[in-house]
Backbone as a printed PyTorch tensor [residue, N CA C, xyz], in Angstrom:
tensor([[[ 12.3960,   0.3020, -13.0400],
         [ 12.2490,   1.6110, -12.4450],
         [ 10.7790,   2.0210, -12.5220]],

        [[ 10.1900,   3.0150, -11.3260],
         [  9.1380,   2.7910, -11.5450],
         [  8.1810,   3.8290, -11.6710]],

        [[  7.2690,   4.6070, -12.6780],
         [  6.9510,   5.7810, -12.7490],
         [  7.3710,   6.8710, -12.1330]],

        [[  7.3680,   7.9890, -12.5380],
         [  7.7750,   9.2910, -11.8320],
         [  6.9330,   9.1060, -10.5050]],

        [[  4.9480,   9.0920, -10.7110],
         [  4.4220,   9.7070,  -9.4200],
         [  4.6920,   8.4980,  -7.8530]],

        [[  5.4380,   7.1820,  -9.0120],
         [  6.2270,   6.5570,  -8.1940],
         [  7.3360,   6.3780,  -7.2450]],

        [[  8.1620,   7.3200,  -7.9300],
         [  9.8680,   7.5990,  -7.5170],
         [  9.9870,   7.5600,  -5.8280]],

        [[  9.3420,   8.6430,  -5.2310],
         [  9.7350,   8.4390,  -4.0440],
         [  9.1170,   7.0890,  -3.0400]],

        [[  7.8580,   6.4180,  -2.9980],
         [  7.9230,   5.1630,  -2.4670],
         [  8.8620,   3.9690,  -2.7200]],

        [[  8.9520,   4.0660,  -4.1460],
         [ 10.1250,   3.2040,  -4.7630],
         [ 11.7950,   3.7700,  -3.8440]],

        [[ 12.0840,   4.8850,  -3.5940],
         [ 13.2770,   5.2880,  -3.1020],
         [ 13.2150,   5.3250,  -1.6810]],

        [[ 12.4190,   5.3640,  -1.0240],
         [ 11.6790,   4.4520,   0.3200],
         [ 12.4620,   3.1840,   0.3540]],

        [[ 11.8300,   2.3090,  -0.4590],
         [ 11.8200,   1.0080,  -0.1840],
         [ 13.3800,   0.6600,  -0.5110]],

        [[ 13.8000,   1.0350,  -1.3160],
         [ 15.1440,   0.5110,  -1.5880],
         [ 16.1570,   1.3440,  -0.8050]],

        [[ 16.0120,   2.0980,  -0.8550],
         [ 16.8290,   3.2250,   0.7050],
         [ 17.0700,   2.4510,   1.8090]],

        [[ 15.8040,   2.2440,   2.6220],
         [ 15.4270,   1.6010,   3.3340],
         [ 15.3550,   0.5330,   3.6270]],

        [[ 15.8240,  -0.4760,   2.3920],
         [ 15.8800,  -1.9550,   2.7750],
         [ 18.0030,  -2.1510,   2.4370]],

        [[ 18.6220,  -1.1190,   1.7360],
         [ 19.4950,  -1.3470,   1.8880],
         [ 20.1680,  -0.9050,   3.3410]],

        [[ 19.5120,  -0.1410,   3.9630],
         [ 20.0630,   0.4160,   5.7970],
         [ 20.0260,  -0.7470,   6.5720]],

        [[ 18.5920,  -1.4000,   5.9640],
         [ 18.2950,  -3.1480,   6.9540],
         [ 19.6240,  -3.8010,   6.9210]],

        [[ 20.1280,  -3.9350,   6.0360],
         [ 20.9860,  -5.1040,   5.6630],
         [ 22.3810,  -4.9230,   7.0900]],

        [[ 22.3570,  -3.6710,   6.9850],
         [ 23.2050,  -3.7020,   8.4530],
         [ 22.7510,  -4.1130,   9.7990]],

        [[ 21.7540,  -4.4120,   9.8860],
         [ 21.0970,  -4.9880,  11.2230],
         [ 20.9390,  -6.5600,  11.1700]],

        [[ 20.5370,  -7.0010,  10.1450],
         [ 20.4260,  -8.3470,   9.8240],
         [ 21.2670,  -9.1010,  10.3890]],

        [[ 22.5360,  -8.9710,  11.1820],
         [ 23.2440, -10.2180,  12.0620],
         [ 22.8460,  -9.8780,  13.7120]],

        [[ 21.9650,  -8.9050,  13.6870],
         [ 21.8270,  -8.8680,  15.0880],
         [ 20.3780,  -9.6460,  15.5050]],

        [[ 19.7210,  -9.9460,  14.1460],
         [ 18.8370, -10.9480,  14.1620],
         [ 18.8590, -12.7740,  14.7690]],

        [[ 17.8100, -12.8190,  15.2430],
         [ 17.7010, -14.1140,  15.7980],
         [ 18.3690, -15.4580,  14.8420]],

        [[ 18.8770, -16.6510,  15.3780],
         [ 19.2380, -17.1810,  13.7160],
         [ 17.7980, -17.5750,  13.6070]],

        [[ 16.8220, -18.1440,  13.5740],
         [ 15.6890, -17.9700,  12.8800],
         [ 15.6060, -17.0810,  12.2450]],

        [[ 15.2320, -15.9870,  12.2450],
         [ 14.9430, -14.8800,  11.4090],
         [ 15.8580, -14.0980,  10.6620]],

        [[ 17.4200, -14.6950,  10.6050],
         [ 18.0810, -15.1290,   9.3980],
         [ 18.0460, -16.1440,   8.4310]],

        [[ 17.8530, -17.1260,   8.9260],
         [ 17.7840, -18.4650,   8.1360],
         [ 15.9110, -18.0310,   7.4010]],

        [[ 15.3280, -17.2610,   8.1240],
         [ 13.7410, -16.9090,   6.9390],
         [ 14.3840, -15.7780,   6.2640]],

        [[ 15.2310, -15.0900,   6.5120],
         [ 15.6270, -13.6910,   5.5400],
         [ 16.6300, -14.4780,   4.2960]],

        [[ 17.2540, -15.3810,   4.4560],
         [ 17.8580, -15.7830,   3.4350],
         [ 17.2190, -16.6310,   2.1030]],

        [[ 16.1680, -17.4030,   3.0290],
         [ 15.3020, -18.1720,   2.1560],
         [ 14.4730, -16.8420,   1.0510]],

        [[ 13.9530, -15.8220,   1.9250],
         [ 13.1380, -14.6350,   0.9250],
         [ 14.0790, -13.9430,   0.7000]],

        [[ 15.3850, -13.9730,   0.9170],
         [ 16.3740, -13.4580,  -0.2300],
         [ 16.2370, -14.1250,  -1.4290]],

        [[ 16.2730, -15.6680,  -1.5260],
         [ 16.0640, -16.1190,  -2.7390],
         [ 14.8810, -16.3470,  -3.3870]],

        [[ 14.3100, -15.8230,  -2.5890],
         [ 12.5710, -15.7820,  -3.5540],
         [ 13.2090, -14.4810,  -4.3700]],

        [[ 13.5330, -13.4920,  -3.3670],
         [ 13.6850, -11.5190,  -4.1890],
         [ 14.6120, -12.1870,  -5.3790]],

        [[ 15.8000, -13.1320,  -5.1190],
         [ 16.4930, -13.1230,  -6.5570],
         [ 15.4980, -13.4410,  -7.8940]],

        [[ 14.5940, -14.1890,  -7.7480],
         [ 13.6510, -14.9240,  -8.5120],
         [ 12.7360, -13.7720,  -8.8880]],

        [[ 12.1430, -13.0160,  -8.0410],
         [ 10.6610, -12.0940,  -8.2020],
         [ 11.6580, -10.6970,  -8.6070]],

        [[ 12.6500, -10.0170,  -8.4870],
         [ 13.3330,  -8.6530,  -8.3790],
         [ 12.3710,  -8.0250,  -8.0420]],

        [[ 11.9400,  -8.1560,  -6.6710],
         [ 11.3960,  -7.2190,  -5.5640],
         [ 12.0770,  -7.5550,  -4.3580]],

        [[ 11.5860,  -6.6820,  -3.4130],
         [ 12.3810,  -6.4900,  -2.2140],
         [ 11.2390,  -7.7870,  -1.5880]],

        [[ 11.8840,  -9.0270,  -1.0380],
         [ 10.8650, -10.3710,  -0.2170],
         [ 11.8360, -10.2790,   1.0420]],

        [[ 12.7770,  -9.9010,   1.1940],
         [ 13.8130, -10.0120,   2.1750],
         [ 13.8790,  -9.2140,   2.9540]],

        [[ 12.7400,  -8.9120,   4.1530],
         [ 12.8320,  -7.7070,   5.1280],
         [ 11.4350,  -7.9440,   5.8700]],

        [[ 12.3420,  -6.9960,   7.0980],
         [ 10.9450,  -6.9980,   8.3990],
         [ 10.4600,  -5.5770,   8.1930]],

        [[ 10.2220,  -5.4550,   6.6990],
         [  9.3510,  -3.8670,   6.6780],
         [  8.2450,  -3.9050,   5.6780]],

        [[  7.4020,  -3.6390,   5.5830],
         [  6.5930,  -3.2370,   4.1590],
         [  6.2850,  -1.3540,   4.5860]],

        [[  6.1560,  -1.2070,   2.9360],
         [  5.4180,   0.2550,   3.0630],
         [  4.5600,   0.3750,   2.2870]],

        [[  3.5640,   0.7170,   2.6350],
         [  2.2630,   0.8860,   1.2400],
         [  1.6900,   2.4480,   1.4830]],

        [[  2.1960,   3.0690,   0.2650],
         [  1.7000,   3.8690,   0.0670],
         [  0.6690,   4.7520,  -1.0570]],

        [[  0.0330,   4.9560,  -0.8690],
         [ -0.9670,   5.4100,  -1.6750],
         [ -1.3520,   6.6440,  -1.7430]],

        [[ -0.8020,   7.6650,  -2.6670],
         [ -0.6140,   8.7550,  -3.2160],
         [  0.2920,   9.4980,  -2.2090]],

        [[ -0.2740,  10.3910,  -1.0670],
         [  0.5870,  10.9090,   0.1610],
         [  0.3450,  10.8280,   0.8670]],

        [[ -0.2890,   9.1440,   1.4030],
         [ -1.0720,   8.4500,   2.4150],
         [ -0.2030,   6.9750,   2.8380]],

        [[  1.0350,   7.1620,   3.2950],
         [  2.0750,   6.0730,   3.9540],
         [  1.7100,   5.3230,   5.1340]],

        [[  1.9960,   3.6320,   4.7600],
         [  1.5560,   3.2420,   5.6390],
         [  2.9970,   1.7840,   5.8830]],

        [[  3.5420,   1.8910,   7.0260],
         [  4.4700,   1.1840,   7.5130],
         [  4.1030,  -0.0680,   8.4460]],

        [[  4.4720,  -1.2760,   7.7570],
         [  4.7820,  -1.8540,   8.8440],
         [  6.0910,  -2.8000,   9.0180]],

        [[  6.3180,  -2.0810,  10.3310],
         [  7.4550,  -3.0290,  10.4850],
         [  8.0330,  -3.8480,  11.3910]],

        [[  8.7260,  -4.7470,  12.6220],
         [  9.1230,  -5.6170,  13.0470],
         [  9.9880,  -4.7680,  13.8880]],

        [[  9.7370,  -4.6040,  14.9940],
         [ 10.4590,  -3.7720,  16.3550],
         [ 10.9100,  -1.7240,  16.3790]],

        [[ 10.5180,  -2.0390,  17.4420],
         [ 10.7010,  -0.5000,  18.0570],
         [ 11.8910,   0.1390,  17.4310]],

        [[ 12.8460,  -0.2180,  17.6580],
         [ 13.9970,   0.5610,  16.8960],
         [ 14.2230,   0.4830,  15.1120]],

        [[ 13.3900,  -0.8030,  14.4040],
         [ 13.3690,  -0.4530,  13.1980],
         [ 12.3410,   0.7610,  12.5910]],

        [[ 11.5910,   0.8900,  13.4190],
         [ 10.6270,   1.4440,  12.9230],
         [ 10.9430,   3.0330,  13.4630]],

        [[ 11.2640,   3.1950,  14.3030],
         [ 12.3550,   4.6100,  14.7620],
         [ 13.3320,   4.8260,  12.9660]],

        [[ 14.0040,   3.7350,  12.9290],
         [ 14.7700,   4.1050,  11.7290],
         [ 13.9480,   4.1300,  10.0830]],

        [[ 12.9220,   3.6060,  10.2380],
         [ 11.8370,   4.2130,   9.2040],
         [ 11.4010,   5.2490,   9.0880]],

        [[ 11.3160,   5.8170,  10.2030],
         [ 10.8050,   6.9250,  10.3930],
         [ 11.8150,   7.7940,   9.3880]],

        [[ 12.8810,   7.8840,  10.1180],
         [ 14.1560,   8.3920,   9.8630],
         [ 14.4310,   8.8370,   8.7240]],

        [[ 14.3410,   7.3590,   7.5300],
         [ 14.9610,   7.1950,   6.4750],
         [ 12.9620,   8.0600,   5.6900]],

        [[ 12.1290,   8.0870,   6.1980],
         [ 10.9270,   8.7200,   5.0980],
         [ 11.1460,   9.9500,   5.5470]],

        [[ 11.1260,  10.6930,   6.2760],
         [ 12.0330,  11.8420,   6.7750],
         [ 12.6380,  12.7330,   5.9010]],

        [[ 13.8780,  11.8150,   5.4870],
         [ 14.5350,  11.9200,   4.9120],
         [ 14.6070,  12.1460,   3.5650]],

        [[ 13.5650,  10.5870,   2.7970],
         [ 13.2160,  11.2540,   1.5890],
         [ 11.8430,  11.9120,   1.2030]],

        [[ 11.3370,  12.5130,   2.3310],
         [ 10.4420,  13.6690,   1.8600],
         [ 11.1340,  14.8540,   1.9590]],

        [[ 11.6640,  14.7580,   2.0870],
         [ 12.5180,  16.0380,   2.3750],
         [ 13.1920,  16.0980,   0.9010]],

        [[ 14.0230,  15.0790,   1.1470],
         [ 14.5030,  14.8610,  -0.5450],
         [ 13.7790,  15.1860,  -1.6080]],

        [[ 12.6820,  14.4990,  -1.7460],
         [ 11.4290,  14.8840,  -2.8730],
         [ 10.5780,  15.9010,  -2.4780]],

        [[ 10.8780,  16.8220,  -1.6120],
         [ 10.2950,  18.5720,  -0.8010],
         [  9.0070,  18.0210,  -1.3700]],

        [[  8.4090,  16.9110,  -0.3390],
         [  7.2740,  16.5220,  -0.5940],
         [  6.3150,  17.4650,   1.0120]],

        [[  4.7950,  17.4830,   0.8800],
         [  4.5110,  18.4320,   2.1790],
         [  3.7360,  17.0050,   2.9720]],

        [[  3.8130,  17.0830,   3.8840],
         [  3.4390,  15.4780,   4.5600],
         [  2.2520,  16.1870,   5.4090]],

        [[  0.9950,  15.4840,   5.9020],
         [ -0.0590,  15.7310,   6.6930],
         [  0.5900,  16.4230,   8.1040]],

        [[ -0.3310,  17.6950,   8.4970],
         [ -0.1660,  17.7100,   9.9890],
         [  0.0800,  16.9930,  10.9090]],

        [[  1.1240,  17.0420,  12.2160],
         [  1.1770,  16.5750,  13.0180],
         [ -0.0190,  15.7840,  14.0580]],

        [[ -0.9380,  16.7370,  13.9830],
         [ -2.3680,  16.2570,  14.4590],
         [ -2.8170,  14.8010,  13.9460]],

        [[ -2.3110,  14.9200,  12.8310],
         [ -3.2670,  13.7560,  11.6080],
         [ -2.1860,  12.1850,  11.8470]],

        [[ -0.5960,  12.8740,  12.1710],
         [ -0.1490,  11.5270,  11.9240],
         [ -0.5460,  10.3470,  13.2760]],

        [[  0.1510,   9.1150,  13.2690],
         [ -0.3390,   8.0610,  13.9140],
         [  0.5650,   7.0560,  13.6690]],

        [[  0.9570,   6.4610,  14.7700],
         [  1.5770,   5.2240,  14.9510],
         [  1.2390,   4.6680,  16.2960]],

        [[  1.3260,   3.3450,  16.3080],
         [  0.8150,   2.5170,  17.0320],
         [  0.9070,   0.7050,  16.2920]],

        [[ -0.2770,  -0.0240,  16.9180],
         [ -0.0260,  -1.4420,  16.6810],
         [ -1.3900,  -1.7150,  15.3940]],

        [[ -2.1830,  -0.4170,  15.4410],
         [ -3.4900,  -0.4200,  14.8580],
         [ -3.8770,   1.0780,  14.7370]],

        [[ -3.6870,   1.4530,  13.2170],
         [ -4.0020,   2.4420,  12.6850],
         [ -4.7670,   2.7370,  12.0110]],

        [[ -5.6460,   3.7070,  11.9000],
         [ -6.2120,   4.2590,  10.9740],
         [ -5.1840,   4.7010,   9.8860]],

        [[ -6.0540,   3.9800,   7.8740],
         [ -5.2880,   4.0390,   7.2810],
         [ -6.0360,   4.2450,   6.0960]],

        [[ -6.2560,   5.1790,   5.0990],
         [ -7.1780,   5.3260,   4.1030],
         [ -8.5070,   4.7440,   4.5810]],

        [[ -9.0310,   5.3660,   5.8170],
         [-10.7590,   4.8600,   6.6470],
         [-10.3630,   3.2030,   7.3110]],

        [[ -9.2660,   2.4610,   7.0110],
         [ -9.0370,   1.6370,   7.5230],
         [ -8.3300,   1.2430,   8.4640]],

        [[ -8.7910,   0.0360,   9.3940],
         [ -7.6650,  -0.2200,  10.4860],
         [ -6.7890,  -1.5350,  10.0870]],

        [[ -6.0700,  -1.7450,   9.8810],
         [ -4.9450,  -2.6460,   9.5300],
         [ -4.6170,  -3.3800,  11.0820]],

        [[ -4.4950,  -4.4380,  10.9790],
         [ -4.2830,  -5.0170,  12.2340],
         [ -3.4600,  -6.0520,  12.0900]],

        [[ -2.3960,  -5.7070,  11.2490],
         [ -0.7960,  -6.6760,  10.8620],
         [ -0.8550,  -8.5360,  11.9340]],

        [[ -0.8120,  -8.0270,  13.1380],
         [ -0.1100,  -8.9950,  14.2480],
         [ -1.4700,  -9.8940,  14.2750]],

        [[ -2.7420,  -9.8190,  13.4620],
         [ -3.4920, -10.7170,  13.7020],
         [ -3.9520, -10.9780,  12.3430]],

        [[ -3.0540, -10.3960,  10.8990],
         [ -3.7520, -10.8060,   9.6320],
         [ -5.3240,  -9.8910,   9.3440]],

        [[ -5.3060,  -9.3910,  10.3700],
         [ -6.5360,  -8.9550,   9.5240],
         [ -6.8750,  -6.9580,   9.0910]],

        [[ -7.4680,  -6.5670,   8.4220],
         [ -8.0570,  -5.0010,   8.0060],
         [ -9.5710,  -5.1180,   8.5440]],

        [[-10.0390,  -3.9860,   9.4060],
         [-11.3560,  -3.8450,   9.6530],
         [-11.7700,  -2.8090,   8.9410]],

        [[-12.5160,  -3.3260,   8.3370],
         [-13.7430,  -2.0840,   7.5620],
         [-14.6000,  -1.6930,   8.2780]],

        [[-14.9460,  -0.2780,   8.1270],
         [-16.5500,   0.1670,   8.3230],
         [-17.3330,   0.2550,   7.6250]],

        [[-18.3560,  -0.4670,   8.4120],
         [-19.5990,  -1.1050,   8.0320],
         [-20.4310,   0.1570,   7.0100]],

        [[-20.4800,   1.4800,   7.5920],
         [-21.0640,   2.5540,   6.2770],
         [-19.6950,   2.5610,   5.1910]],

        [[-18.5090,   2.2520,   4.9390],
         [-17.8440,   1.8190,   3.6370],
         [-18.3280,   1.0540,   3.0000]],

        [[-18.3460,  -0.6210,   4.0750],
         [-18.4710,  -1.7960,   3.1060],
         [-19.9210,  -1.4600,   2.4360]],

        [[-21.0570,  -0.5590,   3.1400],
         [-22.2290,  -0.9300,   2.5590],
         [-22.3170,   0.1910,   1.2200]],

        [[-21.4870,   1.6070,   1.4510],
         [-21.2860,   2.0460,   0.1650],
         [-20.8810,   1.5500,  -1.0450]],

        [[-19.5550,   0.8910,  -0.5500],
         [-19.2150,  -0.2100,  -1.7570],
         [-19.7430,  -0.7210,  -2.2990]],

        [[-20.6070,  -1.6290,  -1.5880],
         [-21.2380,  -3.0200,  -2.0160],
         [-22.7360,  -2.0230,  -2.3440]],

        [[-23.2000,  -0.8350,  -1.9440],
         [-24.2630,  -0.5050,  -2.9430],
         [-23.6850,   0.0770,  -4.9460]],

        [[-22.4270,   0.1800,  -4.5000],
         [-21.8820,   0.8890,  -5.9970],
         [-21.9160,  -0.0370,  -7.0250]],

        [[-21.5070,  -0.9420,  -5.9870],
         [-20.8900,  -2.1200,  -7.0750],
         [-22.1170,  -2.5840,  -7.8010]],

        [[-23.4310,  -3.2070,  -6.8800],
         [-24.8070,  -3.3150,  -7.1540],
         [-24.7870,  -2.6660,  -8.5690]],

        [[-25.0250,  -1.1210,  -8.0910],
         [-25.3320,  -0.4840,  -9.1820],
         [-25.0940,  -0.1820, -10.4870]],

        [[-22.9270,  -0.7020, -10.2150],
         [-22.3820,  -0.5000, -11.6460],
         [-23.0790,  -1.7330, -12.6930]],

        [[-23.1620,  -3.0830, -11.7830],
         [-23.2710,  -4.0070, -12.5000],
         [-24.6440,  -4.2330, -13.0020]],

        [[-25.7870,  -3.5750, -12.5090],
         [-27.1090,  -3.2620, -12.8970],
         [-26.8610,  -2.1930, -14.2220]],

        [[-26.0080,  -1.6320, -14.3400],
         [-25.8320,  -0.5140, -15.4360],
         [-26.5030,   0.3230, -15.2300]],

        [[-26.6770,   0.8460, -13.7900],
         [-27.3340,   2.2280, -12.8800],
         [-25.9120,   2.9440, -12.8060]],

        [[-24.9970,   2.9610, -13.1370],
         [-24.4320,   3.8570, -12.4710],
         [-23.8360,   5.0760, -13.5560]],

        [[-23.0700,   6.5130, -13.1550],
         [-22.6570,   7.7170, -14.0180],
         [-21.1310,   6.9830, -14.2300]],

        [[-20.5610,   7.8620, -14.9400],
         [-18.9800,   7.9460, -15.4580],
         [-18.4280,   8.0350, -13.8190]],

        [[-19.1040,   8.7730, -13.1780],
         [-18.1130,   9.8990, -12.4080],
         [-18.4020,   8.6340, -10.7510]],

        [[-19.2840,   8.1460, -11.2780],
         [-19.6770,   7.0910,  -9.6760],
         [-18.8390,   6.2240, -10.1380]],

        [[-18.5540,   5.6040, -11.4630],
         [-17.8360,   4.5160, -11.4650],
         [-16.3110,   4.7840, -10.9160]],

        [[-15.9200,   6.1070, -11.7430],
         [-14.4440,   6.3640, -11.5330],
         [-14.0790,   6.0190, -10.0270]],

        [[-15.1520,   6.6780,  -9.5040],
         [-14.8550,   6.9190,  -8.1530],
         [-14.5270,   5.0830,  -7.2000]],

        [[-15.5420,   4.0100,  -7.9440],
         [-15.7510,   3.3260,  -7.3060],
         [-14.1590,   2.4960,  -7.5690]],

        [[-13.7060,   2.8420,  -8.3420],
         [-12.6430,   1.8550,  -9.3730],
         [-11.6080,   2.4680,  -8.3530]],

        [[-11.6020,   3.9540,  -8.1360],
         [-10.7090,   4.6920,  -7.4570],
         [-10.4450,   3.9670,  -6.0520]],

        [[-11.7790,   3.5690,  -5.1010],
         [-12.1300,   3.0620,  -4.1410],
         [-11.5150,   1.7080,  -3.8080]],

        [[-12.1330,   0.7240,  -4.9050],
         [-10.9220,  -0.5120,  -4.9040],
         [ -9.2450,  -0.2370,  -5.9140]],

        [[ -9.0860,   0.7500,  -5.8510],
         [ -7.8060,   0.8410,  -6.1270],
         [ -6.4350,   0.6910,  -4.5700]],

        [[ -7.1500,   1.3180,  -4.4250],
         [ -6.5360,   1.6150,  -3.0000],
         [ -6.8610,   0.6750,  -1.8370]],

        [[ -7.4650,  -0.5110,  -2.2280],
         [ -7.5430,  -1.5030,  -1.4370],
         [ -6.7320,  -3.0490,  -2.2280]],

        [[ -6.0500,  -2.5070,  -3.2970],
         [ -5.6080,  -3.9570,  -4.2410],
         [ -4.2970,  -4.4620,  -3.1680]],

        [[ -3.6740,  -3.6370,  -2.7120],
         [ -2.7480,  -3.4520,  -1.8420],
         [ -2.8420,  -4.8200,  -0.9810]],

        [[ -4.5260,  -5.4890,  -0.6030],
         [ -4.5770,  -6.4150,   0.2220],
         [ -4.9760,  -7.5730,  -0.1220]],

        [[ -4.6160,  -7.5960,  -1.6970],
         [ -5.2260,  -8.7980,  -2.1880],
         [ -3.4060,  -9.6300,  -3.0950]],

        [[ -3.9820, -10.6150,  -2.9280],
         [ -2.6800, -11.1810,  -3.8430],
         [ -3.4160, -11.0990,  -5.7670]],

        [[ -2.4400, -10.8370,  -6.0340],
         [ -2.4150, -10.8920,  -8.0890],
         [ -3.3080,  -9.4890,  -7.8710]],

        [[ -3.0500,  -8.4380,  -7.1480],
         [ -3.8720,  -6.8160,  -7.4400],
         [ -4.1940,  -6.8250,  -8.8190]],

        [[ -3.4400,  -6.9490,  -9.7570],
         [ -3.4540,  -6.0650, -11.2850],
         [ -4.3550,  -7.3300, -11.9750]],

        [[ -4.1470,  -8.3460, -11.4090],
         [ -5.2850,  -9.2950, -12.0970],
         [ -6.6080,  -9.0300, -11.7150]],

        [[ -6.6030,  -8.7330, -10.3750],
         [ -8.0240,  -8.5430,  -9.7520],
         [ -8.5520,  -7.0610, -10.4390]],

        [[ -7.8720,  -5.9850, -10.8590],
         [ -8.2370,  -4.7640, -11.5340],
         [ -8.4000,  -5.1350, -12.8410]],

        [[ -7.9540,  -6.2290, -13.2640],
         [ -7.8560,  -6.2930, -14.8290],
         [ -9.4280,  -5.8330, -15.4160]],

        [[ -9.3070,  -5.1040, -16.3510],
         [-10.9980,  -4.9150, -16.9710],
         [-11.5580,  -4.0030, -16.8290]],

        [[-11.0770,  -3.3090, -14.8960],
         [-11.9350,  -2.2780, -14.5010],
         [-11.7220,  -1.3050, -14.8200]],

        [[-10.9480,  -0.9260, -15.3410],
         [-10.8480,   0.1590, -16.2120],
         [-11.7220,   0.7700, -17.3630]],

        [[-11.5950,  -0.7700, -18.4440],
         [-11.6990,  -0.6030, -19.7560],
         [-13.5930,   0.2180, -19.7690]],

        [[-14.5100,   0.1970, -18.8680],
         [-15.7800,   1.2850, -19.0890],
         [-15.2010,   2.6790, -19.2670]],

        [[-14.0800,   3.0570, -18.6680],
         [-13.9460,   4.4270, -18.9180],
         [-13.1620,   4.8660, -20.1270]],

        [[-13.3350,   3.8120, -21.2810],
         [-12.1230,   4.7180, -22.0610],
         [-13.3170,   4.7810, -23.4040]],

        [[-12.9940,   5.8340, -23.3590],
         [-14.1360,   6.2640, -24.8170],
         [-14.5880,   5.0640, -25.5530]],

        [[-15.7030,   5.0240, -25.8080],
         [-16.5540,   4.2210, -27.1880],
         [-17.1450,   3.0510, -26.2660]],

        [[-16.7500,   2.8100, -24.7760],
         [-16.5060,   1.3340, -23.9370],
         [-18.3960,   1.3770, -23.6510]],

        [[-18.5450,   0.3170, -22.4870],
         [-19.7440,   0.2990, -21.4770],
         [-20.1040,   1.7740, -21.0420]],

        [[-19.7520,   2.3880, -20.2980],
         [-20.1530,   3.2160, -19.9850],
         [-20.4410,   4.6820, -20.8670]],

        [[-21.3080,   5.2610, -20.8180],
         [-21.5480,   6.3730, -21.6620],
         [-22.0190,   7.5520, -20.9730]],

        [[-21.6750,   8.6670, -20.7480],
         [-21.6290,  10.0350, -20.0230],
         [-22.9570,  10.1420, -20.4780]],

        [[-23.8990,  10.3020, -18.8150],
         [-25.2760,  10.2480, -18.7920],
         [-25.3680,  11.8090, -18.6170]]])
């Protein structure tokens, strides 16, 4: 089970992947015979591997993707649903977005070709922070921020919590870093 500020993506995903399971014979047999195989990966990993959906969300910044027009109608549906449930307040209408290529935390995600495009004034902020943390130029409050920055991008890496491992440990009293 998975933290409180967790609960509702976690009730997303399992909501939502148990509704799939009723559509799953109207699937191609290919794309049964791959849902059964990552059924038995999910028995092995106890995560959800068995579905044409992901959701990544990051704080109250949701990001869907999923595998045809009418599943993704019923995504809609089912987050809908549990924001409502968790009387969560969701961005203006203005702000939301769907399509094949979205803007998504400054990023465009581009699923159907594998790839995320960055902008070029991000990557070069980044890559000046990073410079700086590792020069031992940088404050408490630039690092947090920067750690904050690749937090929200672990999402696109495989082994995330390995790749964070460490980055933490400057901010906890007595560590590397010292409030300039």
């Amino acid at each position: 089970m998975p933290k409180a500020g967790y609960l509702y993506p976690y009730h997303f995903m399992v909501t939502f992947h148990a509704q799939e399971q009723k559509f799953s014979a109207q699937e191609p047999p290919c794309v049964q015979q791959w849902m059964q195989h990552r059924k038995r990966v999910a028995d092995s990993t106890g995560r959800i591997e068995d579905s044409l959906f992901r959701a990544h969300i990051y704080t109250d910044d949701p990001l869907f993707l999923v595998v045809g027009a009418s599943r993704a109608l019923r995504a809609l549906r089912t987050w809908r649903a549990v924001t409502r449930r968790f009387r969560l307040i969701m961005a203006i209408p203005a702000k939301r977005r769907i399509g094949t290529m979205v803007k998504w935390l400054g990023f465009l995600p581009c699923p159907m070709h594998g790839l995320i495009l960055v902008q070029r004034n991000k990557l070069a902020r980044a890559t000046h922070a990073i410079v700086q943390a590792l020069a031992g130029e940088t404050t408490v409050d630039k690092y947090r921020s920067l750690v904050g920055f690749l937090e929200h991008l672990k999402l696109l890496l495989d082994h995330p919590r390995r790749r964070m491992y460490g980055l933490y440990r400057p901010l906890k009293s007595g560590q590397e870093i010292s409030v300039r």
